[in-house]
C-alpha positions in Angstrom: 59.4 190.4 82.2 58.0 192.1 79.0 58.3 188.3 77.0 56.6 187.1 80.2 53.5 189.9 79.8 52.9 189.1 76.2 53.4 184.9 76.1 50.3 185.9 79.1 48.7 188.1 76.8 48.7 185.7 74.1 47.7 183.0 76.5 44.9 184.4 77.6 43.3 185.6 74.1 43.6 182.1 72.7 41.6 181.0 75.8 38.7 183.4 75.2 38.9 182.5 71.7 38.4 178.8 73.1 35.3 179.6 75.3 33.6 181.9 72.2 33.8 178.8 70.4 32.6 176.5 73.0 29.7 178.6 73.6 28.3 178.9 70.5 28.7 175.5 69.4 27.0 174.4 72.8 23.7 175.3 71.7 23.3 173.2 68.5 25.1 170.3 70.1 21.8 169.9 72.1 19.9 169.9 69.0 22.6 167.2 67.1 22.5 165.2 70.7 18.0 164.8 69.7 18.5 164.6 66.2 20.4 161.0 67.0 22.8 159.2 64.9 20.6 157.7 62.8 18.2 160.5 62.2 19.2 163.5 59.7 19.8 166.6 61.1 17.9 169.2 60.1 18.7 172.9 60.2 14.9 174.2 59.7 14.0 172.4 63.0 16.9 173.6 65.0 16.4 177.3 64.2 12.9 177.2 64.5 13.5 175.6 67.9 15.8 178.7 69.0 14.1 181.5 67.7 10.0 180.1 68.3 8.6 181.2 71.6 8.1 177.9 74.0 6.1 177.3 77.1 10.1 176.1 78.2 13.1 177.3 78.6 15.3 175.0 76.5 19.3 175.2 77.0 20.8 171.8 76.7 19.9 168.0 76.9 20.1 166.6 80.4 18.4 166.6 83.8 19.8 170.3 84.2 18.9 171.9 80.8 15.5 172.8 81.0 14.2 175.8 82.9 10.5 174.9 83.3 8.2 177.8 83.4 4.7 178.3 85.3 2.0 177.3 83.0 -1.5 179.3 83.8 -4.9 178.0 81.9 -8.4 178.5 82.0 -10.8 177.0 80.5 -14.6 177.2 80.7 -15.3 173.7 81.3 -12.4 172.4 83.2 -11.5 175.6 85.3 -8.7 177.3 86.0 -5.0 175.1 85.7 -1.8 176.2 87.5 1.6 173.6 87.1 5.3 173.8 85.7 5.8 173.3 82.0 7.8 170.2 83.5 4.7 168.2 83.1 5.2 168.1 79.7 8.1 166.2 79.6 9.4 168.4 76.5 6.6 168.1 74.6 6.2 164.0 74.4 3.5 164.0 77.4 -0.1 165.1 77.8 -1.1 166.5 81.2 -4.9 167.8 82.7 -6.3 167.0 79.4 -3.4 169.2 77.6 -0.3 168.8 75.5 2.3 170.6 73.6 2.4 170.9 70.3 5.3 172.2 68.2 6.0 174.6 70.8 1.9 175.6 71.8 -0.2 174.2 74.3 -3.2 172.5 73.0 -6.7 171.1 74.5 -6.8 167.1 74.2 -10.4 167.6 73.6 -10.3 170.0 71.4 -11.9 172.7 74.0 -11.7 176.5 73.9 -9.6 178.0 76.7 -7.3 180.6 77.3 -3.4 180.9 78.0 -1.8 183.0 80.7 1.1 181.3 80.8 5.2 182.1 81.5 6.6 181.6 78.3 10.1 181.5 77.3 9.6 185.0 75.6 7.4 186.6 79.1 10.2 185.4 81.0 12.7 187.2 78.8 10.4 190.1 78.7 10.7 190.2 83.0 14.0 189.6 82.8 14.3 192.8 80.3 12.4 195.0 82.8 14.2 193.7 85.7 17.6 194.5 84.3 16.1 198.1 83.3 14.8 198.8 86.8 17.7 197.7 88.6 20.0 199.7 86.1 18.1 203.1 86.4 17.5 203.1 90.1 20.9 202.3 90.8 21.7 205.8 88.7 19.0 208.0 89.9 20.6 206.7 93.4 23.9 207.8 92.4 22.7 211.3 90.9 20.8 211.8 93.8 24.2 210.9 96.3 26.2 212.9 93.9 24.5 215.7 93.2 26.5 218.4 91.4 29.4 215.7 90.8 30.7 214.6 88.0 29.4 211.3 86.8 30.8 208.1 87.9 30.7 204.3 86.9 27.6 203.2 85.3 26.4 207.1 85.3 28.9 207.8 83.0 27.9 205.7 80.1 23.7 206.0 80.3 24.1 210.0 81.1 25.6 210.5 77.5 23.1 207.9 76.0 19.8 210.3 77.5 21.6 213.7 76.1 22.1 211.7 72.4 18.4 210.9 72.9 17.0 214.1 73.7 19.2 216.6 72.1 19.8 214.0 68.4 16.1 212.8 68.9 13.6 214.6 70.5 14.3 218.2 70.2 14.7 218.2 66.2 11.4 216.3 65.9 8.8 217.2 68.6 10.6 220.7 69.9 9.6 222.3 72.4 7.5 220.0 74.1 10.2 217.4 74.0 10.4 216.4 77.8 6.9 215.6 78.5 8.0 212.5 76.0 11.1 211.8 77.4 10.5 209.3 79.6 8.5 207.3 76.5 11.4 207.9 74.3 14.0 206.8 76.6 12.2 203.5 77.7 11.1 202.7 74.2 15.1 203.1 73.5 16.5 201.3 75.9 13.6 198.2 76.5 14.2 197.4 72.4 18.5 198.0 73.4 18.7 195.8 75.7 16.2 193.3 74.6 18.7 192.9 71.5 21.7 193.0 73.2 20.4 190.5 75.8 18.6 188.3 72.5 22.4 187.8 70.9 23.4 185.8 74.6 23.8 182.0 74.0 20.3 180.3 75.2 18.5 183.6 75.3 15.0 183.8 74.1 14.3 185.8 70.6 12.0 188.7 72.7 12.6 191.6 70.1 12.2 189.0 67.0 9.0 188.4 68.5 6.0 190.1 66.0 4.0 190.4 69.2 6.4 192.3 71.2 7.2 194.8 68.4 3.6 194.9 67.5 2.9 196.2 71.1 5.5 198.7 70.8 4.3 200.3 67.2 0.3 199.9 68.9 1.9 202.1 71.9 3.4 204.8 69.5 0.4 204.9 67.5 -1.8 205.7 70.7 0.5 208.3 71.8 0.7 210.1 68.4 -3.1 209.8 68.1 -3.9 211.4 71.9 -0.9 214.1 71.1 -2.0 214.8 67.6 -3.7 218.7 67.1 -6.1 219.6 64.8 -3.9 220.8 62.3 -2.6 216.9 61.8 -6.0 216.1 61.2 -6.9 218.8 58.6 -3.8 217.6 56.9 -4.7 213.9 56.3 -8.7 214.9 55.8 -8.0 218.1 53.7 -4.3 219.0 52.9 -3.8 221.8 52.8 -2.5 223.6 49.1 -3.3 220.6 46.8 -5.8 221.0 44.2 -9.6 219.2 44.8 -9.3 216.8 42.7 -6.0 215.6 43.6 -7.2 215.8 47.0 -9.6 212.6 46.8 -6.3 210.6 45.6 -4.4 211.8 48.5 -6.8 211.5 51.4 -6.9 207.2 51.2 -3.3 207.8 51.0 -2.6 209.6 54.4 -5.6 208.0 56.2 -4.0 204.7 55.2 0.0 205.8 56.1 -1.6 206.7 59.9 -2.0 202.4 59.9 1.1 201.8 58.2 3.5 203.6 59.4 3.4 201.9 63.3 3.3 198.7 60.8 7.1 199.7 59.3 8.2 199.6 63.1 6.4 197.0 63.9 7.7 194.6 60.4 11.5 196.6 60.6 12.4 195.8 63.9 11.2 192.3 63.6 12.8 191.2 60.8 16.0 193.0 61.3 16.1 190.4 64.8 14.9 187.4 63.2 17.0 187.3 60.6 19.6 187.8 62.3 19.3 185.3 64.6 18.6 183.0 61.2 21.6 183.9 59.8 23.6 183.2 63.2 22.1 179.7 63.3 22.7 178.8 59.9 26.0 179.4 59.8 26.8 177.1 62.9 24.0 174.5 61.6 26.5 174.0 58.5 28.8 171.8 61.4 26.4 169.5 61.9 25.4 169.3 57.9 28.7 168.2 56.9 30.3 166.5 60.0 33.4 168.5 59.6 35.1 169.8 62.4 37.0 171.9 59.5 33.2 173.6 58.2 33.0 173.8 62.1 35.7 176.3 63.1 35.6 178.5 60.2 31.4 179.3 60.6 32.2 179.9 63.8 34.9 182.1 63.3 32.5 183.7 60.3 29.7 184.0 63.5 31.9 186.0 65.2 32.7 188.5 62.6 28.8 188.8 62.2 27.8 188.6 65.8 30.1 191.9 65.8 27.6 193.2 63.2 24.5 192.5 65.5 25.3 194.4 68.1 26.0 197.6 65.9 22.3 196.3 64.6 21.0 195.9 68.1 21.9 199.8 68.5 21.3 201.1 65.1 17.3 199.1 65.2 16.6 201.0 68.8 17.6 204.2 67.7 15.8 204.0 64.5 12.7 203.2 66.2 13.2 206.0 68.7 14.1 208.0 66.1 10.4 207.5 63.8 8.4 207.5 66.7 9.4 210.7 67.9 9.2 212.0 64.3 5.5 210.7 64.2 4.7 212.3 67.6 6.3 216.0 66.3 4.2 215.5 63.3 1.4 215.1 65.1 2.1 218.6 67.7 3.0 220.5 64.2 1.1 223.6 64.0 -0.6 225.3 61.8 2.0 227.7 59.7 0.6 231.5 58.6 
């Protein structure tokens, strides 16, 4: 019976060893399939293709493959525009006087308008909220049902994750009046967590490798600190205090400019740690398709594996660090004045 259990064992962990490889080959078989056999394939299309925002949802070729997504215009002279990305036949079509061009929608005519429409990237954006809503409701449910229980299920892993956060996090850096940011730290924490997590997913869209999307998040930081900040914040950047006058001119550019640049180091870090990730991830599998080698095949996939191991440690470790600055940055801005 014990021979039985392990020749099962075995069994099974070369089958999921079979279905990781299938699924991340699956992706970039799509992109050899429109390449064609007489056309070179070439791995600065395909990863630009994976990781570029699209007014589709690509996953394979085929009738089946293509998620198409609303597409909401407006322009001045031809109105308002409402139809599925569908239209655009993946890009080789023109529709309403518009067409898509290396992955944006352009006027025919060459007239201004403006683009409300469901990209890839929004949709992975509602998709992110979505899964956050229906994860914390589901908890404050159970907390509320259990009240003075021990936690249970799901409760059990997100309850230890909000005591790391405020205990590790927000009371070193903003003290005492840590909880009336908790709810910012805790969304900014898990929105960028589970937007990475959910990124590294065969066919998902690149949301947190999007400059955009981290842009938004440093802009929010940077309002919060600025509305939070006391006056002592401010007579430190204008005129710090215990440096000598003259050294004083040199240093006020300095700390007027690091109010700018330091939402920018989120903004930059978290972008490129994603991206490049997702580069890297693309480029080792695009090597199967360089050299038509099964051999070249098995062994970057294997090699993705290892390093797809190593991005979601990075999905963690780049939400925490950006929890972690921005509630250093709000603390600095609530410091007081020391006698």
């Amino acid at each position: 019976m014990t021979t039985f259990k392990k020749i099962n064992r075995e069994k099974s962990y070369l089958i999921n060893i079979i279905a990781l490889l299938f699924i991340f080959i699956l992706p970039l078989t799509s992109a050899n399939a429109e390449a064609g056999e007489d056309e070179k394939f070439s791995p600065g299309d395909m990863i630009m293709h994976h990781i570029q925002d699209a007014p589709e949802w690509h996953l394979w070729d085929g009738p089946y493959g293509t998620i198409p997504l609303p597409v909401i215009l407006y322009s001045p002279n031809q109105g308002l525009s409402v139809f599925m990305s569908g239209r655009f036949e993946h890009g080789h079509a023109s529709y309403q006087g518009y067409r898509v061009e290396e992955g944006h929608i352009v006027s025919e005519s060459g007239d201004k308008f403006y683009d409300f429409s469901i990209t890839k990237n929004v949709a992975q954006l509602l998709i992110n909220v979505l899964v956050m809503l229906l994860l914390f409701i589901s908890v404050a449910k159970a907390y509320k049902n259990r009240a003075g229980k021990a936690p249970k299920g799901m409760q059990s892993l997100i309850e230890p994750i909000i005591l790391f956060i405020r205990d590790e996090i927000a009371k070193p850096n903003i003290g005492e009046k840590h909880n009336k940011y908790m709810p910012y730290l805790l969304t900014l924490f898990f929105f960028i967590w589970l937007g990475n997590l959910i990124g590294l997913t065969p066919g998902a869209a690149n949301l947190t490798g999007n400059i955009a999307v981290t842009g938004s998040l440093a802009f929010f930081t940077l309002i919060l600190t600025l509305f939070s900040s006391k006056s002592y914040y401010w007579k430190h950047i204008f005129w710090p205090p215990g440096v000598p006058t003259p050294i004083k001119f040199i240093i006020i550019p300095v700390e007027v400019i690091g109010i700018l640049t330091k939402p920018f180091s989120l903004m930059i870090r978290l972008f490129v740690a994603i991206t490049a990730g997702h580069v890297v991830l693309l480029s080792l599998l695009g090597l199967t398709f360089v050299f038509h080698s099964y051999l070249v095949g098995i062994g970057s996939t294997m090699i993705v594996l290892f390093i797809n191991i190593i991005e979601l440690l990075v999905a963690t470790i780049q939400a925490y660090v950006f929890t972690l600055f921005t509630s250093m940055y709000i603390g600095m801005a609530l410091e007081e004045e020391h006698h």
